[in-house]
C-alpha positions in Angstrom: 0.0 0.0 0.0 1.0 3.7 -0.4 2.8 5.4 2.3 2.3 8.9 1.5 4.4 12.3 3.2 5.1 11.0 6.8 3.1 10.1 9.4 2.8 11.9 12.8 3.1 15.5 13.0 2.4 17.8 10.1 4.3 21.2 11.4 6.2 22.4 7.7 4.2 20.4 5.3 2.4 21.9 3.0 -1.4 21.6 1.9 -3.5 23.3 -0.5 -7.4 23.7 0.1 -9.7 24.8 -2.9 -12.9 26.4 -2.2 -11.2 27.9 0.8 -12.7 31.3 1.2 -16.2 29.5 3.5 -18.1 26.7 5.0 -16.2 23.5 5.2 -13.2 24.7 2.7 -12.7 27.5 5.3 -12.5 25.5 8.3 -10.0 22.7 7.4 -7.9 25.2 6.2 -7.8 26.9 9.2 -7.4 23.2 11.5 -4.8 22.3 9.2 -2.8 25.3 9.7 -3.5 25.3 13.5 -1.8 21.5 13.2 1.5 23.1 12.0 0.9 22.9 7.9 1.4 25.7 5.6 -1.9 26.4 3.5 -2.5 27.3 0.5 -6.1 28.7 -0.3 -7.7 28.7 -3.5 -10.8 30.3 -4.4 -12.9 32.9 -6.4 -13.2 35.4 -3.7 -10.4 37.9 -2.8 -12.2 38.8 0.9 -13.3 35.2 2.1 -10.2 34.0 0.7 -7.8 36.8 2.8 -10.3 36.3 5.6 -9.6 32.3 5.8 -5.8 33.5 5.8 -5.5 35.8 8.7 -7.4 32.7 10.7 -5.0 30.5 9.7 -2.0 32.6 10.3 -3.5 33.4 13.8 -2.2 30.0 14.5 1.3 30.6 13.1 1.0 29.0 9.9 2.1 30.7 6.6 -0.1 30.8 4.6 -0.8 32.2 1.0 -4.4 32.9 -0.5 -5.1 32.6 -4.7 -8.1 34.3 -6.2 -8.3 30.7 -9.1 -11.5 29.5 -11.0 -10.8 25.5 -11.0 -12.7 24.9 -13.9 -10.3 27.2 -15.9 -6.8 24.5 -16.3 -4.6 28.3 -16.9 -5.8 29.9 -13.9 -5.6 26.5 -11.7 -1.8 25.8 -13.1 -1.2 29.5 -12.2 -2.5 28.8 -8.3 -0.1 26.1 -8.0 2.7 27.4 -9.2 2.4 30.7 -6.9 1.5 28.5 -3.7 4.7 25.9 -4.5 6.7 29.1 -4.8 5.4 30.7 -1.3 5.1 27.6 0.3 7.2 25.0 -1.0 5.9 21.3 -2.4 2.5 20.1 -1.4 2.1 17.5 1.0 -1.9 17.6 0.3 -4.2 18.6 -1.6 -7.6 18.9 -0.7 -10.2 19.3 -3.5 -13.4 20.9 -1.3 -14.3 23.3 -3.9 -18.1 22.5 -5.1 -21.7 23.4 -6.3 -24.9 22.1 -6.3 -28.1 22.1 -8.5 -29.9 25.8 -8.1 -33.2 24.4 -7.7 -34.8 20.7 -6.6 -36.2 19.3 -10.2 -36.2 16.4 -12.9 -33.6 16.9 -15.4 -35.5 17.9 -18.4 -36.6 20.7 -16.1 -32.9 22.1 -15.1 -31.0 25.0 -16.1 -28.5 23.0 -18.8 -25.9 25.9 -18.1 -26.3 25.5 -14.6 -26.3 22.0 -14.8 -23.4 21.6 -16.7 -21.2 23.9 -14.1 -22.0 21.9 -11.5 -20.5 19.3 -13.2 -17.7 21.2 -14.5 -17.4 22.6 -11.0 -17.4 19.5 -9.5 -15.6 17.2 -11.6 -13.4 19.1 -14.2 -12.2 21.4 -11.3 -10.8 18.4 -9.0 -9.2 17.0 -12.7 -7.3 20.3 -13.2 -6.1 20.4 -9.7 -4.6 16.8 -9.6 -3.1 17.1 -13.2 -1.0 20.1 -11.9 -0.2 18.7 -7.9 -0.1 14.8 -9.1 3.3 15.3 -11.2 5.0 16.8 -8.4 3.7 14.3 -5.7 4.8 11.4 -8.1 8.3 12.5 -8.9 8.9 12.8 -4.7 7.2 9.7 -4.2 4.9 11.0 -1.6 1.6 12.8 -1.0 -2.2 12.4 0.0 -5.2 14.2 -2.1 -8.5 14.4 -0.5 -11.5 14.8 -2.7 -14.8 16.1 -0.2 -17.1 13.8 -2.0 -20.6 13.0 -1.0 -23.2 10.1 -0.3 -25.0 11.6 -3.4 -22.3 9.4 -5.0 -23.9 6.1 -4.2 -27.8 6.7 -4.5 -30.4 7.8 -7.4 -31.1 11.3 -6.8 -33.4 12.5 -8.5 -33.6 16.8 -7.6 -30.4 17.5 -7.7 -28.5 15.1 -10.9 -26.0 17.2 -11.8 -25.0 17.4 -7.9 -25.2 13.4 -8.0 -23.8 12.6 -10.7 -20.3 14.9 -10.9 -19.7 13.0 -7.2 -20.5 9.5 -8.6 -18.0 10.3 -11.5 -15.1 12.3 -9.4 -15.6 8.9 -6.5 -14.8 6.8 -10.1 -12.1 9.2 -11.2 -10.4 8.7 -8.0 -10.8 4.3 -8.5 -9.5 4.4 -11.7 -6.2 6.6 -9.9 -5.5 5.0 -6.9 -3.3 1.8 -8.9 -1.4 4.1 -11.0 -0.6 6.6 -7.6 -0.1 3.1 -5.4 3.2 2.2 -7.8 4.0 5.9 -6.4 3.1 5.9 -2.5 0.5 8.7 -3.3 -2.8 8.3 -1.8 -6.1 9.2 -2.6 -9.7 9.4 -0.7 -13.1 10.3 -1.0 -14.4 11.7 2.0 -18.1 12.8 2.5 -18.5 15.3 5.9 -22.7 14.2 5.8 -25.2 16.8 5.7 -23.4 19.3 7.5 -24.8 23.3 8.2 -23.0 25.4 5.0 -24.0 28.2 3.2 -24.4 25.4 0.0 -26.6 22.9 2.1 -28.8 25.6 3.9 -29.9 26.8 0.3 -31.2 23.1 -0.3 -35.0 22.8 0.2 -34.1 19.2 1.2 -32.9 19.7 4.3 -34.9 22.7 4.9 -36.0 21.3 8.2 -33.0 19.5 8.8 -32.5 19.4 12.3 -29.6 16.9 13.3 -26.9 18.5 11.3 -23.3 16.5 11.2 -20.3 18.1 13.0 -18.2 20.1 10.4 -15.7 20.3 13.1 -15.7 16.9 13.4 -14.9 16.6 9.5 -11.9 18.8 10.1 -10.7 16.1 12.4 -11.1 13.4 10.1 -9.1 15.3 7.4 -6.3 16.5 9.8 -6.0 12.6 10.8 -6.2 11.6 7.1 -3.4 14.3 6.5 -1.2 12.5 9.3 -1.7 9.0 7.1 -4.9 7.4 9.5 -6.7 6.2 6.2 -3.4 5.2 4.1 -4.7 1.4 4.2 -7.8 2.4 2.5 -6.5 4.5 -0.2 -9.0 4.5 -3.4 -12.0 3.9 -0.8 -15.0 5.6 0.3 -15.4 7.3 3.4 -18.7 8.7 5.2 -17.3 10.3 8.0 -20.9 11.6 8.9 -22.1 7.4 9.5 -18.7 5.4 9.7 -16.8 4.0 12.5 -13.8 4.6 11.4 -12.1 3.0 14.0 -13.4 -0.3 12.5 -13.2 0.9 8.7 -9.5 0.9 9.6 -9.6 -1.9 11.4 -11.1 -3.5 8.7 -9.5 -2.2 5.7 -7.1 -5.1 4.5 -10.9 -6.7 4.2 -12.4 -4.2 2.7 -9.5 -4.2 -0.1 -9.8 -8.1 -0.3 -13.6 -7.5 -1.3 -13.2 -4.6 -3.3 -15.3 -2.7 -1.0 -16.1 0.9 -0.8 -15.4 1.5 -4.8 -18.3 2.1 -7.2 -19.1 -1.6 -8.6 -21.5 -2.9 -10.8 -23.3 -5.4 -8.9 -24.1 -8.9 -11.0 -27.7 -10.4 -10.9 -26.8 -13.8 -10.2 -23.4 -16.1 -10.7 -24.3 -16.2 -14.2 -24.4 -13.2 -15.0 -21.5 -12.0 -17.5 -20.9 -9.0 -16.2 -20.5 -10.5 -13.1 
């Protein structure tokens, strides 16, 4: 299995954190950087973005902040290249940076621009961040990416498809990485934080009387301890960190690789079935 960057503490490594300038984005920047890491931030607002920053260097972390559109592969190579130069290599990379349908409705109802940059969002902005950090990660034979993925991934969903659909395909996208990045003792997860309270999720008429919200501090834990390597042995997997026991998912992970678990699978009808 992949190593990664070291294990322990993370003072002096370096992470990068789209869609840093609010909600979730915003906050594991800030508990990364109160861990000892370095933080990039990468967003489309100047303010939230330089906001984020002061919070982060409150703790004594450098930091740097990039106004970047991550569907736009100039403007995310550009990012990069100006937080490796402040900061140094990256150690992480954390793709947070998301949208989600405008309105609850059947597909032949949506907005098709909308629809499409949620997907673009999504999906083409996580591809443009990896193609620029995974070269560098691979030459030093180290690193961990994090994409903040969702439970949308797994099930029919109706309202919001271009939501549901850009997670199933970036929780594939990651699959069809993690051999290639194994050979190179770079790991990659999908973690999904659960419903948790965000500007994003309060807009959603789904959880409009959503009362049980998930902890997003509780998310920021789970990155800072997949940062430090926790997760390593499930590297290419799935993880809900608003249901699972992660204790056990790690506990249970040479399992869960034996079964080709926690991957997106087509599942056969019967034992003669030829997809099977």
């Amino acid at each position: 299995m992949p190593t990664g960057s070291l294990t322990g503490s993370l003072t002096g490594q370096v992470a990068l954190v789209t869609g840093a300038g609010r909600g979730i984005g915003r906050e594991i920047a800030i508990g990364l950087a109160a861990e000892g890491m370095a933080v990039g931030l990468v967003g489309r607002t100047h303010e939230t973005l330089t906001d984020t920053l002061k919070e982060c260097v409150r703790h004594g972390s450098r930091g740097v902040a990039v106004t970047a559109d991550v569907t736009r592969p100039g403007s995310v190579r550009e990012a990069v290249r100006l937080v490796e130069r402040d900061l140094g290599p990256l150690d992480l990379l954390v793709n947070n940076a998301g949208q989600v349908d405008r309105a609850e409705a059947p597909l032949w109802e949506t907005d098709v621009n909308q629809w499409w940059q949620v997907v673009e969002v999504n999906l083409r902005g996580p591809y443009n961040l990896l193609r620029c950090v995974l070269p560098g990660m691979v030459e030093r034979r180290r690193g961990r990416v994090i994409n903040l993925n969702s439970g949308f991934a797994l099930r029919p969903e109706g309202r919001y498809t271009a939501y549901a659909t850009s997670k199933a395909a970036l929780l594939r996208l990651s699959d069809n990485l993690a051999d290639s990045l194994a050979e190179h003792h770079v790991v990659v997860l999908d973690i999904s934080p659960g419903a948790v309270a965000t500007d994003m999720t309060a807009g959603m008429p789904m959880f409009r009387d959503m009362k049980a919200w998930g902890s997003v501090l509780y998310m920021v834990a789970v990155t800072v301890d997949a940062a430090r390597g926790r997760f390593d042995a499930l590297h290419g997997r799935f993880i809900h960190a608003g249901r699972d026991d992660l204790e056990e998912l790690v506990g249970r992970a040479e399992e869960i690789r034996a079964a080709d678990a926690r991957t997106l699978r087509l599942r056969p009808y019967g034992p003669d079935d030829p997809m099977g």
